[in-house]
N, C-alpha and C positions, 0 to 999 in steps of 0.2 A: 504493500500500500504506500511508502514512504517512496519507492520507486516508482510509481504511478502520480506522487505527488497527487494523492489523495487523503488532505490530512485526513477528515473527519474519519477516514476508516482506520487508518492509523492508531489515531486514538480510541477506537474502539477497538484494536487487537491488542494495543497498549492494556486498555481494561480489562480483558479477558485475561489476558497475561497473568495480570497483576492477582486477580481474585481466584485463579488457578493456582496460586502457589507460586509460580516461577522466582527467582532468585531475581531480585532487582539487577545487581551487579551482573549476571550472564545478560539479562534486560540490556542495559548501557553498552555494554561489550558488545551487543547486535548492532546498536544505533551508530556507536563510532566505526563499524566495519559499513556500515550503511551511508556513512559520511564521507568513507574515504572512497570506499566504490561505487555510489552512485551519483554523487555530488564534484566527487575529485575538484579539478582546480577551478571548477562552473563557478566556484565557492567557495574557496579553502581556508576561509576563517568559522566553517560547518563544523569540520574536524576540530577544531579548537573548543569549540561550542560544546562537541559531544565528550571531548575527553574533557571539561571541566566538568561535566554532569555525570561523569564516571566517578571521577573523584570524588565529588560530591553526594555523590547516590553513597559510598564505599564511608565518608565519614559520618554521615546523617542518619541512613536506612530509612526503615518505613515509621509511621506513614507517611511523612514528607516527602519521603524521594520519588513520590511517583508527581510530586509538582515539577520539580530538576527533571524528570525522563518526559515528562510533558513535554515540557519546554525543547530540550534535544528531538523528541520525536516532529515536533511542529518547526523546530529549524531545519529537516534535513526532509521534512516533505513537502515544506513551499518553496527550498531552494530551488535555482538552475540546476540543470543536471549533465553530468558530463562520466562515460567511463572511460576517457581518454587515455588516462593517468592507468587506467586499470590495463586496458588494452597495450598501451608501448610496455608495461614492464614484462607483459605474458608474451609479446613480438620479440623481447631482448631478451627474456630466458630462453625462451625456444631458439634464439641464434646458437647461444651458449652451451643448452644441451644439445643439440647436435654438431656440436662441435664447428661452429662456421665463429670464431675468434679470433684469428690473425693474431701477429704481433702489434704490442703497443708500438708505436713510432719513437724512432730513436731520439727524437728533439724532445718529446714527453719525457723519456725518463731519467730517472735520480741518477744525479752522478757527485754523491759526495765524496767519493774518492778519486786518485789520480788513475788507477785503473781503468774504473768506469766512462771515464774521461775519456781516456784512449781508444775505448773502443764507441767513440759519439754519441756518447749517451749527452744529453740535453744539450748538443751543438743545432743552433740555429734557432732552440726555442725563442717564443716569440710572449711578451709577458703582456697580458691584455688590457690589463689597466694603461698602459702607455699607446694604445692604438682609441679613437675613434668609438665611443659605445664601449666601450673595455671589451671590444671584443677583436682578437688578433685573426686574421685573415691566414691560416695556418690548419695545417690539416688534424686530427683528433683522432679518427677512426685510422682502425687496421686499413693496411691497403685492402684488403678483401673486401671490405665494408664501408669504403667510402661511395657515399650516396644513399647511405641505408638512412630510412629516416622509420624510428619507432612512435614517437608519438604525435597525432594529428587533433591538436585542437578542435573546437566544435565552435561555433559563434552565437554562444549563450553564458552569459554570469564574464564573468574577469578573460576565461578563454578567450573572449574576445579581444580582447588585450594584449594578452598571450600570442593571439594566433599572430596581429599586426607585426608584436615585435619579434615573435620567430621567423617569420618572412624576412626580417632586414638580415635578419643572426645568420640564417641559412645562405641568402643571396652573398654575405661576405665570408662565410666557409666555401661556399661553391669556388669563390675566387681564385682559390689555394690550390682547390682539387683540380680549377682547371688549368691551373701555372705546372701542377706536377707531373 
């Protein structure tokens, strides 16, 4: 129902919950898994919202806490909705387990020794805060996986936002990949 962004039913599976017995805190634990996956970054002071009413539920208990899981359940079913965030991480594990990983790029990595050094470990890196948007024009992904893009914003809640300024982010990564 909170995915449907249908409070009133919400609150009435909330009440069933509640006069069922259920365990407020398993309760709260739903709503911030419900914040983080169905709200994601549509909204992502949702997730702040539900884990303070976790907390909250966990110091208080009943009968008050079903006020705090009110309140969380009717923030996370009139938000925007977005599984965006949910989708790029389950696109980025799946690259991982089956093995499609590449090497990190030798300009990425640590080279606090003169060893490391030697073998070009973080020659040419590019430090972003001193580029334009702090964002350096410099490749990030394995070569296997340049161009790979996992998450695709949606154009509802902050996403929106998001989606504008990952367009600039991407058009000045693309620059790199297409210099190399």
């Amino acid at each position: 129902s909170m995915r449907g962004s249908d409070v009133d039913a919400s609150l009435h599976y909330l009440a069933r919950m509640l006069r069922a017995g259920e365990d407020p805190r398993f309760i709260a634990r739903r709503i911030m898994i419900a914040a983080a996956e169905e709200v994601g970054m549509a909204a992502p002071q949702i997730l702040q919202v539900t884990v303070a009413a976790a907390q909250a539920v966990a110091l208080i208990g009943m009968p008050e806490a079903r006020i705090i899981l009110s309140e969380a359940v009717i923030a996370v079913a009139t938000a925007p909705k977005s599984n965006a965030s949910y989708n790029a991480i389950n696109k980025a594990l799946q690259d991982v387990d089956t093995g499609n990983i590449g090497q990190v790029p030798l300009h990425l990595r640590n080279a606090p020794t003169a060893l490391m050094k030697s073998w070009g470990n973080h020659d040419g890196y590019k430090y972003a805060h001193d580029y334009p948007g702090a964002v350096a024009s410099q490749q990030y992904m394995p070569d296997e996986l340049v161009g790979r893009e996992y998450y695709h914003p949606n154009n509802r809640g902050y996403e929106h936002d998001i989606s504008q300024r990952l367009s600039q982010i991407r058009n000045i990564l693309h620059k790199s990949a297409d210099n190399n």
